[in-house]
NUTOR-957365 format. One record per residue: residue number from 1; chain; z, y, x of N, C-alpha, C in turn. Coordinates in Angstrom, 3 decimals, m for minus. Atoms other than C-alpha are relative to their C-alpha. Example, Ala and Ser with C-alpha at 12.3 -4.5 7.8 and 13.67 -1.06 7.14 Angstrom:
num:cadena:n.c3:n.c2:n.c1:ca.c3:ca.c2:ca.c1:c.c3:c.c2:c.c1
1:A:0.000:m1.190:0.890:7.800:m4.500:12.300:0.000:1.200:0.900;
2:A:m0.060:m1.190:m0.820:7.140:m1.060:13.670:0.730:1.090:m0.770;
//
This chain:
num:cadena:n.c3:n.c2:n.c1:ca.c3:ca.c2:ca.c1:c.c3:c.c2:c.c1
1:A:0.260:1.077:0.974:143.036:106.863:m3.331:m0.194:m1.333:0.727;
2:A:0.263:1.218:m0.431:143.142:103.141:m2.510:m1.156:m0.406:m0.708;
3:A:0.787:0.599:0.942:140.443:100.627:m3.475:0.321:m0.976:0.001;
4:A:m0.170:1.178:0.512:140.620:97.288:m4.874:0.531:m0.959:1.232;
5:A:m0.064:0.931:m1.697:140.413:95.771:m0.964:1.597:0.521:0.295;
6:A:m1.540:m0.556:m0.686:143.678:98.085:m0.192:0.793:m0.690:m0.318;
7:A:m0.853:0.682:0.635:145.576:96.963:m2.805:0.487:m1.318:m0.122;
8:A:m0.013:1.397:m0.117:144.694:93.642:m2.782:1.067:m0.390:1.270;
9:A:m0.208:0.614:m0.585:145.552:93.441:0.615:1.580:m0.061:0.124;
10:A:m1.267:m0.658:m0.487:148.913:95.117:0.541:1.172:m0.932:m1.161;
11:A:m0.555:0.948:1.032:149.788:92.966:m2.741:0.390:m1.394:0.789;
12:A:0.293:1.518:m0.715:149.002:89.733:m0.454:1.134:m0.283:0.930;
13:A:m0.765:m0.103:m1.067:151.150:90.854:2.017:1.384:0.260:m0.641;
14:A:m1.257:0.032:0.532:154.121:91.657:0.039:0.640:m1.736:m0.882;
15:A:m0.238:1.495:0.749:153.952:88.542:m2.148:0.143:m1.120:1.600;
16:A:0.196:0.366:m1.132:153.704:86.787:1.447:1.298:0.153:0.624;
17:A:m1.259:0.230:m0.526:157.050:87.864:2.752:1.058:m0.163:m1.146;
18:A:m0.447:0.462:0.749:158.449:87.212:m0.251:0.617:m1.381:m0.308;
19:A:0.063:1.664:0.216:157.754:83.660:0.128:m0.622:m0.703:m0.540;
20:A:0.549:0.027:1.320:155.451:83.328:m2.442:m1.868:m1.112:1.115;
21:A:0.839:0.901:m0.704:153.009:80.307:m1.054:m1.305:0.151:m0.302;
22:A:1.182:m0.340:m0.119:150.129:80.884:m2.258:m0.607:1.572:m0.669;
23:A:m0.293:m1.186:0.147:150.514:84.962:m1.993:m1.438:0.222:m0.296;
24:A:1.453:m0.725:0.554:146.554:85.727:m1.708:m0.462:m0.499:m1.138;
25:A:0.850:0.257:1.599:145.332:83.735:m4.666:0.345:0.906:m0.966;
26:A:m0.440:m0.259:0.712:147.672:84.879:m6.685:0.193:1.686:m0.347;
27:A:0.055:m1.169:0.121:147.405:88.562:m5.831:m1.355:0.166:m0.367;
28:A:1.283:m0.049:0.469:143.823:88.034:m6.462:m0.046:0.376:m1.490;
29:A:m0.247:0.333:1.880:144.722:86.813:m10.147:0.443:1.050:m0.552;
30:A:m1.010:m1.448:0.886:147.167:89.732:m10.735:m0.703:1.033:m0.269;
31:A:0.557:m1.307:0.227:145.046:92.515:m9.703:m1.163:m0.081:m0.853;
32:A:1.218:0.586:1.019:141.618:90.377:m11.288:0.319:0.986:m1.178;
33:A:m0.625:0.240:1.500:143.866:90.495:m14.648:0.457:1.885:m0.168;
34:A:m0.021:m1.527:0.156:144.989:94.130:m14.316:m0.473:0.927:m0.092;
35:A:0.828:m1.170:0.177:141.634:95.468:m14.039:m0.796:m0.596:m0.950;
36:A:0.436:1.000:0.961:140.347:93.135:m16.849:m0.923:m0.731:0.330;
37:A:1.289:0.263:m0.152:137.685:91.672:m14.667:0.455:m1.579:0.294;
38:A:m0.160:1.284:m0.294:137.175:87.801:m13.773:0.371:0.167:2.243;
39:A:m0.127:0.219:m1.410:138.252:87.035:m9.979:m1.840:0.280:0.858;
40:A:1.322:m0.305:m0.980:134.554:86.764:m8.974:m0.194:1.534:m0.394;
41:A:0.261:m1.368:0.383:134.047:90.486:m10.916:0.883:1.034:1.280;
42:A:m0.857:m0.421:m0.729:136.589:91.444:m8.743:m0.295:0.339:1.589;
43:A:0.799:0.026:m1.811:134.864:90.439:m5.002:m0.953:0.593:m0.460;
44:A:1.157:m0.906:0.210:132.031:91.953:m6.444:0.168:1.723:0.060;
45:A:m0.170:m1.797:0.067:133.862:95.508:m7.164:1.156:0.301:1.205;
46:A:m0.752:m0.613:m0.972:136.328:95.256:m4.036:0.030:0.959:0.598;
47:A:0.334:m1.075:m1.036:135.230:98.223:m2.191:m0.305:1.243:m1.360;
48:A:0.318:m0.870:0.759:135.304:100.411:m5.486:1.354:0.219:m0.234;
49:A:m1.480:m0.622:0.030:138.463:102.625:m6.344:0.316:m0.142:m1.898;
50:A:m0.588:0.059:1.127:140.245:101.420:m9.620:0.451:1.242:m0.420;
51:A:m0.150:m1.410:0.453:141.389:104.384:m11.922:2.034:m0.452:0.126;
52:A:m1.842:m0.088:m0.499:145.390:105.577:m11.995:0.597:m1.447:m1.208;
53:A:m0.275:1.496:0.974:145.677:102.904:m14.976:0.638:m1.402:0.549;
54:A:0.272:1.285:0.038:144.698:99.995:m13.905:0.996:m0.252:1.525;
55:A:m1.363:m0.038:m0.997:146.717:100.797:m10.311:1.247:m0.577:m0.917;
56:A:m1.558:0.569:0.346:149.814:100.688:m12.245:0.165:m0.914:m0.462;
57:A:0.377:1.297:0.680:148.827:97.975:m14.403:0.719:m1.009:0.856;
58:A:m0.145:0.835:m1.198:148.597:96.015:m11.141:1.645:0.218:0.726;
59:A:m0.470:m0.844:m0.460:151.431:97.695:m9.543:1.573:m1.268:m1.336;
60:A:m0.707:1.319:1.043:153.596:95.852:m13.079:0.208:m1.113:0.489;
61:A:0.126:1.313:m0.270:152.569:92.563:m12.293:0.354:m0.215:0.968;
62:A:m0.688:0.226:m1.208:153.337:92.571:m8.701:0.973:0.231:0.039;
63:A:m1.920:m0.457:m0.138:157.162:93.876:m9.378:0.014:m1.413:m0.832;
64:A:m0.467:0.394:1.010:157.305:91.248:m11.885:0.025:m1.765:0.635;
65:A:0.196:1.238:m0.459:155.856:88.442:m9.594:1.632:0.218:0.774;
66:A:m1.018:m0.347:m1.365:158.269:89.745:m6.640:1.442:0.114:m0.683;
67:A:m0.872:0.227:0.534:161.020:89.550:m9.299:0.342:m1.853:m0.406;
68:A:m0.304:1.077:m0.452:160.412:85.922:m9.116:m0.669:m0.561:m1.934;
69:A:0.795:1.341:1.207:158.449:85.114:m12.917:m1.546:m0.440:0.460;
70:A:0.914:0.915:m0.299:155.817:82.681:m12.189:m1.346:0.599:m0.199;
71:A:0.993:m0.753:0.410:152.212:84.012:m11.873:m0.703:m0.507:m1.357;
72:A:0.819:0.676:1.118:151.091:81.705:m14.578:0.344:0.176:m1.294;
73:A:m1.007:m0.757:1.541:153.546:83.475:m17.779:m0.627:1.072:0.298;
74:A:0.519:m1.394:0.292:151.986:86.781:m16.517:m1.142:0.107:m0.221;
75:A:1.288:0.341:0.137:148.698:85.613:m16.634:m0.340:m0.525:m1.397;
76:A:m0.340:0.453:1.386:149.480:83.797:m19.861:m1.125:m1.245:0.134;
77:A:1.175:0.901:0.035:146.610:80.907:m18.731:0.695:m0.561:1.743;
78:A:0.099:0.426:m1.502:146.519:78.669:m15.541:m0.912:m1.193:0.088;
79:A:0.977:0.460:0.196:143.818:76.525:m14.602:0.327:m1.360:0.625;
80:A:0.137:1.256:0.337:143.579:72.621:m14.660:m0.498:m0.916:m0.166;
81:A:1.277:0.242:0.365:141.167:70.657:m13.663:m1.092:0.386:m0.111;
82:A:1.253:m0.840:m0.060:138.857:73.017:m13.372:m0.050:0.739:m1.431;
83:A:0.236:m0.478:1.196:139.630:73.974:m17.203:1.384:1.189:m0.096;
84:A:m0.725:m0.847:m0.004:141.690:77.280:m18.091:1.220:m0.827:m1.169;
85:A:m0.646:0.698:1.133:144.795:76.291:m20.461:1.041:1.069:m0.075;
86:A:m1.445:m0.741:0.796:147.230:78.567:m22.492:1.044:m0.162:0.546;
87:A:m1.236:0.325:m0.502:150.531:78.754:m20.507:0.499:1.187:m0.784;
88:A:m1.218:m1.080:0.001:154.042:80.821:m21.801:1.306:m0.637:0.048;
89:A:m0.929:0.679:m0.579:157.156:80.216:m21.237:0.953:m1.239:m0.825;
90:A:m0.536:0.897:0.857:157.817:77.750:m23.768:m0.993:m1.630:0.213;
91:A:0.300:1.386:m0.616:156.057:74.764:m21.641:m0.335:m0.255:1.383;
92:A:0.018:0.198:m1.400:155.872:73.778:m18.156:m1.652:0.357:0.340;
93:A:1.270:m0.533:m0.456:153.025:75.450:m16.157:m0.389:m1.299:0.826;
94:A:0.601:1.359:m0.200:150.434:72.566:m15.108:m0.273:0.193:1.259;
95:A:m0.068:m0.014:m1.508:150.589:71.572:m11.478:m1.151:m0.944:0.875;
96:A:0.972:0.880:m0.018:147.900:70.264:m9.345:0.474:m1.175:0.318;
97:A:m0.500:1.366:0.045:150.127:67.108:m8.754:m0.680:m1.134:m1.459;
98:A:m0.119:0.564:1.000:149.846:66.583:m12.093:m1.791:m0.490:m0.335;
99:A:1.421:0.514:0.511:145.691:66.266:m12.139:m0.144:m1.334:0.272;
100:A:0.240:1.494:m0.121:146.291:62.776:m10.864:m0.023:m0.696:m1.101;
101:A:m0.148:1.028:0.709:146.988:61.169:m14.096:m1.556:0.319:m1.068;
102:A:1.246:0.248:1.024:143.593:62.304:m16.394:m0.952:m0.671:0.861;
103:A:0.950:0.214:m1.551:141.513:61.466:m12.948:0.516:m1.984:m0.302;
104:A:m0.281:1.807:m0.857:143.458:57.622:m12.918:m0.317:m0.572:m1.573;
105:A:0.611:0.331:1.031:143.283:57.345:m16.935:m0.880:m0.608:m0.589;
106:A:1.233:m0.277:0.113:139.899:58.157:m17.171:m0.948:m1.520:0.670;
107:A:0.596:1.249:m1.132:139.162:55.602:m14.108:0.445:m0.979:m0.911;
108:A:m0.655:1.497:0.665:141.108:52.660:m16.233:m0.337:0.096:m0.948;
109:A:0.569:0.614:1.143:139.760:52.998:m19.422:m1.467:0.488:m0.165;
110:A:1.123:0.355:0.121:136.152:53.015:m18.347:m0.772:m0.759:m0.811;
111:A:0.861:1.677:0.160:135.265:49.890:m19.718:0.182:0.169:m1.552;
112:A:m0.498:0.307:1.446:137.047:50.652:m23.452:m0.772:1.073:m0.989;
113:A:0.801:m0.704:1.267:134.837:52.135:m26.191:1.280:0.608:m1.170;
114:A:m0.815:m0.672:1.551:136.223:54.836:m28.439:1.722:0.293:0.563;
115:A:m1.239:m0.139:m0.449:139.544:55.419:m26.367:1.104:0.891:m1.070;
116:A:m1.371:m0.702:1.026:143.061:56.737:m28.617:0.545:m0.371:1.546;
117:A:m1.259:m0.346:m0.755:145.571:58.349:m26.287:0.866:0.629:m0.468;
118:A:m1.321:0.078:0.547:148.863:59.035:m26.947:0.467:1.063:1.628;
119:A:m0.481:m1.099:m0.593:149.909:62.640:m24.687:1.407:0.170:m0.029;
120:A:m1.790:m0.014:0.926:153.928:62.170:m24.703:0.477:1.196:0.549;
121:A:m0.600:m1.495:m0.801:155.917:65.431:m23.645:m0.852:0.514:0.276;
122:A:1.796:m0.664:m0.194:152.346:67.002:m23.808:0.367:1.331:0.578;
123:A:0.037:m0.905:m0.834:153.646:70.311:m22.971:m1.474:0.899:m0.753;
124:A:1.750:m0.758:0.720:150.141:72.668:m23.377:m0.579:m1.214:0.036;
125:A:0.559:0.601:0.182:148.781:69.733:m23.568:m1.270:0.045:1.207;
126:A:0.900:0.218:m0.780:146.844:69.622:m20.569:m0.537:m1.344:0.506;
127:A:0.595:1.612:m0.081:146.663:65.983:m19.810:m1.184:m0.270:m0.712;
128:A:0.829:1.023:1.380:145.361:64.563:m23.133:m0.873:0.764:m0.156;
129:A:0.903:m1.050:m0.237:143.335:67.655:m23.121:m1.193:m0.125:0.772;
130:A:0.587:0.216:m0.813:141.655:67.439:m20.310:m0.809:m1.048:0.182;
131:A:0.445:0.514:m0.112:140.767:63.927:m20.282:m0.876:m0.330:m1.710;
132:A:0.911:m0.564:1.545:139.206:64.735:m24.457:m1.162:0.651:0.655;
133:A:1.253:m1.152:m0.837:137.131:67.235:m21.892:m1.143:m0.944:0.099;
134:A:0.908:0.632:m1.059:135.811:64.760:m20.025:m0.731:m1.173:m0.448;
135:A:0.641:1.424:0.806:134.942:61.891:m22.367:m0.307:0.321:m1.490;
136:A:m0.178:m0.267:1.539:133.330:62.844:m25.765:m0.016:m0.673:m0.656;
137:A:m0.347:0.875:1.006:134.459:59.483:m27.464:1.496:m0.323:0.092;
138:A:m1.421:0.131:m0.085:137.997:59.968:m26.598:0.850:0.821:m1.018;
139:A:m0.858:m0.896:0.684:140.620:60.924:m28.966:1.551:0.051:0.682;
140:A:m1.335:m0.113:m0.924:144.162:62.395:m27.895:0.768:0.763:m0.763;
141:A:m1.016:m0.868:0.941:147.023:62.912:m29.942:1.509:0.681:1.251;
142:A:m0.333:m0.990:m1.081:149.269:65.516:m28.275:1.850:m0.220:m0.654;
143:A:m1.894:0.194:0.603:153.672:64.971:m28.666:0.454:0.348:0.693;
144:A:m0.804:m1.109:m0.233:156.126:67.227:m28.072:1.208:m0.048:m1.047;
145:A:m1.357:0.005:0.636:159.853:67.507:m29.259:m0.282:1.614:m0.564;
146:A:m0.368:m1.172:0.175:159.392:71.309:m29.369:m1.410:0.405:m0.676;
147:A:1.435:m1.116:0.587:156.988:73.260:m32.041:m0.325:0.987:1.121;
148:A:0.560:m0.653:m0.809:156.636:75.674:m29.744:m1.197:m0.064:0.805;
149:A:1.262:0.020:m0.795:154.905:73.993:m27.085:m1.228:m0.445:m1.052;
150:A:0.956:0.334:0.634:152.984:72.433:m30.187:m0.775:0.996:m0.305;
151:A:0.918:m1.062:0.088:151.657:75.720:m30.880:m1.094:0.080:1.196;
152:A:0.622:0.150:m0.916:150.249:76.230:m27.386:m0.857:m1.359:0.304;
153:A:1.072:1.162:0.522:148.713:72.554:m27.745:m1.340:0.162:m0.600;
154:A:0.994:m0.554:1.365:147.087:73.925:m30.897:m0.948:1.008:0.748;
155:A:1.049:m0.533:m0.805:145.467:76.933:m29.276:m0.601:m0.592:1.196;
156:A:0.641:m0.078:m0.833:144.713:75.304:m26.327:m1.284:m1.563:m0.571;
157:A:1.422:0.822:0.478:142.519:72.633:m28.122:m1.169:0.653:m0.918;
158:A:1.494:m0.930:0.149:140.624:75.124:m29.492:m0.369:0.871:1.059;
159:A:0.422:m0.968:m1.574:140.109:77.364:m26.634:m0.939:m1.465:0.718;
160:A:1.126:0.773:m0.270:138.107:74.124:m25.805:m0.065:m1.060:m0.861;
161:A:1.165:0.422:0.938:136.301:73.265:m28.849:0.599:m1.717:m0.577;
162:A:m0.378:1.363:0.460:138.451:69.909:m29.566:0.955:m0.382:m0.549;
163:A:m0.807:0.279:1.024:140.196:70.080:m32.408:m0.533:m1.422:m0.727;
164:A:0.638:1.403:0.782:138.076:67.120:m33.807:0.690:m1.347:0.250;
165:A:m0.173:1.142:m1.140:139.535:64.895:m31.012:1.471:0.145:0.391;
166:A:m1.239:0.212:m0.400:142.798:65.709:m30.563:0.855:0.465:m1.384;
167:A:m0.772:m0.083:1.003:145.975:65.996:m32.939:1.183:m0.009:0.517;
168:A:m1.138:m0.297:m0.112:149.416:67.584:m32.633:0.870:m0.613:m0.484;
169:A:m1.050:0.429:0.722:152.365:65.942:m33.477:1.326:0.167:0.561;
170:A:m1.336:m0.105:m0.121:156.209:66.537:m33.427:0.970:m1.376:0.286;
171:A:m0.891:1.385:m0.203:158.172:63.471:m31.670:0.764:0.271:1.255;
172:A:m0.568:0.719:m1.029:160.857:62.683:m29.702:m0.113:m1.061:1.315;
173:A:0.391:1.310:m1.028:160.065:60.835:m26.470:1.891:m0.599:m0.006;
174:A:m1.408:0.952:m0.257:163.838:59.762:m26.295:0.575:m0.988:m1.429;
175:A:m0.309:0.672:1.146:164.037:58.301:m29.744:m1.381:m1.370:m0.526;
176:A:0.917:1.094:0.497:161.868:55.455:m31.311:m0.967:0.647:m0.511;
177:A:1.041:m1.262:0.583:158.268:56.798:m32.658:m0.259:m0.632:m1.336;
178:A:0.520:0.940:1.419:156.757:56.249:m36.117:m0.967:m0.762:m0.015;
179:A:1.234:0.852:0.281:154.536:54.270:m37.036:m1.333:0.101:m0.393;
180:A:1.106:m0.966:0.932:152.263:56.629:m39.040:m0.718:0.111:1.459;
181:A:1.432:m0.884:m0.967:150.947:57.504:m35.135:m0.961:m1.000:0.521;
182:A:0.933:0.719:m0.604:149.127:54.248:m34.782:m0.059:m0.812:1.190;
183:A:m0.472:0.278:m1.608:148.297:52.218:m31.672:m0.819:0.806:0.435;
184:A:0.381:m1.002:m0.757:147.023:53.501:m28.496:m0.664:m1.270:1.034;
185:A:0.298:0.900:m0.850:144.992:52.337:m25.773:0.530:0.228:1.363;
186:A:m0.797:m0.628:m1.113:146.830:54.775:m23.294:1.177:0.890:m0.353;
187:A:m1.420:m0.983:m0.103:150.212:56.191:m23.142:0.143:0.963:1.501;
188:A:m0.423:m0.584:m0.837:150.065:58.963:m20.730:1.138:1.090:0.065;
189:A:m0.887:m0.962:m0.079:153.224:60.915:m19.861:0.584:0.597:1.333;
190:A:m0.218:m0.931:m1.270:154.409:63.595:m17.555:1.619:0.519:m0.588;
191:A:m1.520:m0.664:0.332:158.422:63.892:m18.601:0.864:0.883:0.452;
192:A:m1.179:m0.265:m0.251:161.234:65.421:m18.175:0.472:m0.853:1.685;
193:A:m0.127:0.639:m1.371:162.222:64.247:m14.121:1.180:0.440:0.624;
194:A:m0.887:m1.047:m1.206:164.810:66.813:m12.678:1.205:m0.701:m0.282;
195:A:m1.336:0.716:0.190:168.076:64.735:m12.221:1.031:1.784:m0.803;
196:A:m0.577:m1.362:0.637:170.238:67.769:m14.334:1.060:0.526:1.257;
197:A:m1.235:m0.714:m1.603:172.983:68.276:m11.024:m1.132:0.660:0.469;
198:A:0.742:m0.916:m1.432:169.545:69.744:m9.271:m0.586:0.732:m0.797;
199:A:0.685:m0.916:0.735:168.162:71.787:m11.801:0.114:1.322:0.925;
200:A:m0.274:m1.585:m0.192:170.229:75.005:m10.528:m0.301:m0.098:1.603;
201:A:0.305:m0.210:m1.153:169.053:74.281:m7.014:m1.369:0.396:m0.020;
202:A:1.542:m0.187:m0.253:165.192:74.745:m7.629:m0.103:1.631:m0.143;
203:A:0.655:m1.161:m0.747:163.145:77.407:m6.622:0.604:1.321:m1.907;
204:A:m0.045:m1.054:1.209:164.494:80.677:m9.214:m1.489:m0.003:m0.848;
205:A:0.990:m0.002:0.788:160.798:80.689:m10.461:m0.677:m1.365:m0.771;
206:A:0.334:0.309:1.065:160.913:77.784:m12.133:1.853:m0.836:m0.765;
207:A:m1.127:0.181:0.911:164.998:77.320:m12.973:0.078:1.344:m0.799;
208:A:m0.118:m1.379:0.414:164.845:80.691:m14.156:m0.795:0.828:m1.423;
209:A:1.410:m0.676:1.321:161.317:80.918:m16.337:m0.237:m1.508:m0.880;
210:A:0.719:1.171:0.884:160.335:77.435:m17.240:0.517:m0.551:m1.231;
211:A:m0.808:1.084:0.653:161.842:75.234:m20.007:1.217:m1.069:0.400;
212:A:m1.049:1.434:m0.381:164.787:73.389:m18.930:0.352:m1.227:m0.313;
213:A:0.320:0.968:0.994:164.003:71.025:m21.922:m1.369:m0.781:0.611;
214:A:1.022:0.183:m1.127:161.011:70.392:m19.434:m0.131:m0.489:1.299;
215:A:m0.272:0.365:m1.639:162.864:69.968:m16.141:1.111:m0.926:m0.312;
216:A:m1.284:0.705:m0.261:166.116:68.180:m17.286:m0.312:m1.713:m0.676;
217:A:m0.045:1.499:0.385:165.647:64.260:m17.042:0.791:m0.783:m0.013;
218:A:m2.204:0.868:0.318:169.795:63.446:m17.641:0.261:m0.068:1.839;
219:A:m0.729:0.339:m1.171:171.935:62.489:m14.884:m0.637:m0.647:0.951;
220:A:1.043:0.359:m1.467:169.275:60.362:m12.448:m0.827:0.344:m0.190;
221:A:1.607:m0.499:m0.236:166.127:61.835:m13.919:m0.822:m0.837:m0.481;
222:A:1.335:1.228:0.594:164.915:58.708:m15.666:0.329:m0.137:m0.890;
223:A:m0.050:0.192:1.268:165.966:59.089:m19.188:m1.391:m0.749:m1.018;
224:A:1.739:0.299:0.741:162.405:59.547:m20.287:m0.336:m1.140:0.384;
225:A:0.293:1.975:m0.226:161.338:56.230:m18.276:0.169:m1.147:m0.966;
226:A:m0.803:1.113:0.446:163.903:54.397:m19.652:m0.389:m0.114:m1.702;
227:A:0.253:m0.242:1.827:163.072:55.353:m23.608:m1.283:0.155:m0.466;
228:A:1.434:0.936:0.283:159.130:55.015:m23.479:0.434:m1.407:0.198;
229:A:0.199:1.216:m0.393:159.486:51.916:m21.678:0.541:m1.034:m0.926;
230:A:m0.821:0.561:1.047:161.997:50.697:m24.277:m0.852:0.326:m1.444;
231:A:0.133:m0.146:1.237:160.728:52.052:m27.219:m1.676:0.521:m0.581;
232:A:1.690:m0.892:m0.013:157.071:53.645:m26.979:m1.249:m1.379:0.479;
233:A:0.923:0.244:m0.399:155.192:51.195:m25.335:m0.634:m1.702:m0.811;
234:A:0.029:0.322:1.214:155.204:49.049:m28.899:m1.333:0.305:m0.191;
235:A:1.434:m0.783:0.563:152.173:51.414:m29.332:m1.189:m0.186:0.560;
236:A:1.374:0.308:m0.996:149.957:50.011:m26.579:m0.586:m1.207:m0.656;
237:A:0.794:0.611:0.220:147.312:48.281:m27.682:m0.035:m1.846:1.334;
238:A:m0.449:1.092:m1.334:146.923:44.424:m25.659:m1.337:0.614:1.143;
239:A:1.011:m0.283:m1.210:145.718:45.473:m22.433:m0.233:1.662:0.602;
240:A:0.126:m1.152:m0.156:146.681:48.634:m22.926:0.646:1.000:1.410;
241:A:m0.254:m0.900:m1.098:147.343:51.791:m20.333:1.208:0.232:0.115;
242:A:m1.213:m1.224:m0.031:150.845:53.448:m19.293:m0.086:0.752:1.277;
243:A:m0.174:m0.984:m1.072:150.690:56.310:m16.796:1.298:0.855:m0.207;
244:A:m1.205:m1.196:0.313:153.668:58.532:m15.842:m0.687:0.113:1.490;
245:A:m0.397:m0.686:m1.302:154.098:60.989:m13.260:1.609:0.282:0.317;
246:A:m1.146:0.524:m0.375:157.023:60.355:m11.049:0.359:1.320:0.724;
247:A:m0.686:m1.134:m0.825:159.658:63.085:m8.885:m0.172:m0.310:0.724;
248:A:m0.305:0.478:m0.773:159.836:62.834:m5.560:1.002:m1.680:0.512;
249:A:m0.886:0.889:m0.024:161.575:59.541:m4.689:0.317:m0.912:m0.924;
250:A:m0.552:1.181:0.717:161.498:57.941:m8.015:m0.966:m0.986:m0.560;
251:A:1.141:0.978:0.600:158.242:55.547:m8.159:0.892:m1.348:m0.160;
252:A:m0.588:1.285:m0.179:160.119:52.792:m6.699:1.110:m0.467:m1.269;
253:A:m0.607:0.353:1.175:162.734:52.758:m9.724:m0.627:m0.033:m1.602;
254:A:0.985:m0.061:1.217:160.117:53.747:m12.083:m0.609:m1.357:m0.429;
255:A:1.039:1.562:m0.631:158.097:50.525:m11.041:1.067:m0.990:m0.652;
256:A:m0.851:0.686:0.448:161.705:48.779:m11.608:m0.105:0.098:m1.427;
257:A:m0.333:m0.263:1.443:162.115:50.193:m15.329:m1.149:m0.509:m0.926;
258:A:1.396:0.449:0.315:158.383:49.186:m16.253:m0.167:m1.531:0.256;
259:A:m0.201:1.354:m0.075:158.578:45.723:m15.007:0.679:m0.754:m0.135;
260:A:m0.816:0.959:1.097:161.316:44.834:m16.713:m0.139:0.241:m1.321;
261:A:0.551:m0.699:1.169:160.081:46.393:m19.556:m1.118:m1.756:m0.612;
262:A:0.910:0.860:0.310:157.173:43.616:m19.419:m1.214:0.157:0.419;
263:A:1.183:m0.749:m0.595:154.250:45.899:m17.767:m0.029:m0.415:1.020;
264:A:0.146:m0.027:m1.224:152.497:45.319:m14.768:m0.428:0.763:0.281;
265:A:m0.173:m0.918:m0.641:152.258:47.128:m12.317:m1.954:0.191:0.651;
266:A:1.501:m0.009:0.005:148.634:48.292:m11.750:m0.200:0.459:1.641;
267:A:0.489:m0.805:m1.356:148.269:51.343:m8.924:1.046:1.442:0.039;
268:A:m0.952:m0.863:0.063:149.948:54.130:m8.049:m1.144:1.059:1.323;
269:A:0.522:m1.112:m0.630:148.694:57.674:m6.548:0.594:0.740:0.771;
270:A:m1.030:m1.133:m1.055:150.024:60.163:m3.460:m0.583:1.238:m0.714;
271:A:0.626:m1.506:m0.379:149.656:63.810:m3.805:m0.545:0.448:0.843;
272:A:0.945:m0.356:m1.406:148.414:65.804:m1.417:1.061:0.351:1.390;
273:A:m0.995:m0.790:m1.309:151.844:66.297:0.795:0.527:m2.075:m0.149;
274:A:0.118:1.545:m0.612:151.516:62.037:0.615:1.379:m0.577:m0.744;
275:A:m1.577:0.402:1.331:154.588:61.552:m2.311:m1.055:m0.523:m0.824;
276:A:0.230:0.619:1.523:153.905:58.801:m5.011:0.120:0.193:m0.670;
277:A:m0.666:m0.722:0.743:153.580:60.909:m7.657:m0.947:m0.867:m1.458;
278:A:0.620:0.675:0.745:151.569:58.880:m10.065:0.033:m1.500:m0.310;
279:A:m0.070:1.577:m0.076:151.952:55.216:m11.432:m0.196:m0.692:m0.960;
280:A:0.744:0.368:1.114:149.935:53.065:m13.663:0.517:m1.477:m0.010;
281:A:m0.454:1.291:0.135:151.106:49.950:m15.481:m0.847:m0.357:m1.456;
282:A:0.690:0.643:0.701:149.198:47.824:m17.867:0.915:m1.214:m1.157;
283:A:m1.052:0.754:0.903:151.022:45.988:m21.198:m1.239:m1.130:0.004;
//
């Protein structure tokens, strides 16, 4: 009989030559989730022998990672900020790149009482989400082309208690918005980016599982840019916010599309591998 430590380790190690970058967390998560316990429940019962079940259970999930779907669809959650959020495969799993923009938000509309945000390509809605978390006079309406991800929106603003504060809605970021949604004091968006020629080059686990309605940003990757900046940012309040998160390589044109737009150009954020992946402009 193995115990929890065996398995673990032998999971770690397979996911590991696989390629699979961050193999131990994630074998952590699998086996956690397979024996129904929380990750810490888990270091606590390492040295205890799971039953033939919950082996295979585990045993699933690791063929399924090592088949290349994303740990965060088998998990059906991935965490954000420190907050858990509803993932499936009908919206892009939330990346820690992406915590830069509630973190720079948050910082810029310090000063504004009663904040309305405007979540564009919300996805689970983790952005607008997140920064609703963190401020309880903030409201955050959540937009999405696809019901789908609006569903996952929906549960995931109740799964933390803020349905009061946030609101789903069905829009087009590439088309003009209505009017019915009000102004805003922040437009944060995380689009569509993947020039469409490189889609079929990315990693199989996320051309393969994710949304492609998610990854494909037209022929250079700046559709979305180009059609807030044009048509969305109507909705900013004077003085108001615009955040996007940028691809590799495309702040510098981003910056272009925004300042001819009429926005200035505020600040802009690295990740943690030192790419400008964040960039704030002010109407």
């Amino acid at each position: 009989m193995r115990t929890y430590n065996d398995i673990y380790i032998d999971a770690s190690k397979r996911l590991k030559k696989a390629g699979i970058e961050a193999a131990s967390l994630e074998a952590r998560l699998l086996l956690a989730y397979a024996a129904d316990k929380t990750p810490e429940e888990l270091l606590r019962d390492i040295r205890m022998y799971p039953g033939d079940e919950t082996e295979q259970r585990a045993e699933l999930f690791f063929s399924r990672r090592l088949s290349g779907e994303p740990a965060a669809y088998i998990l059906g959650e991935w965490e954000f900020c420190g907050l858990s959020f509803e993932v499936n495969p009908n919206v892009l799993i939330p990346r820690m790149d992406t915590e830069l923009l509630p973190e720079l938000l948050l910082e810029h509309l310090a000063e504004r009482e009663k904040p309305r945000i405007l979540d564009l390509c919300a996805g689970s809605g983790c952005i607008g989400l997140t920064a609703a978390a963190r401020r309880a006079d903030l409201t955050a309406v959540l937009a999405d082309i696809d019901e789908r991800a609006l569903i996952v929106c929906r549960r995931n603003a109740r799964r933390h208690r803020l349905t009061s504060r946030s609101y789903c809605v069905k829009a087009d970021a590439l088309a003009g918005p209505s009017e019915k949604l009000g102004s805003f004091d922040a437009i944060v968006c995380n689009p569509p980016y993947i020039a469409s020629g490189e889609i079929d080059g990315l990693d199989p686990s996320v051309k393969d599982y994710e949304p492609r309605s998610a990854l494909d940003g037209g022929e250079d990757g700046l559709d979305f840019y180009r059609s807030v900046c044009a048509f969305w940012i109507g909705l900013l309040r004077s003085g108001g916010i615009l955040a996007f998160e940028c691809g590799e390589g495309q702040s510098g044109r981003v910056k272009d599309i925004a300042l001819s737009a009429g926005l200035t150009y505020l600040r802009s954020a690295n990740d943690t591998l030192g790419v400008e992946r964040a960039v704030v402009f002010r109407k």
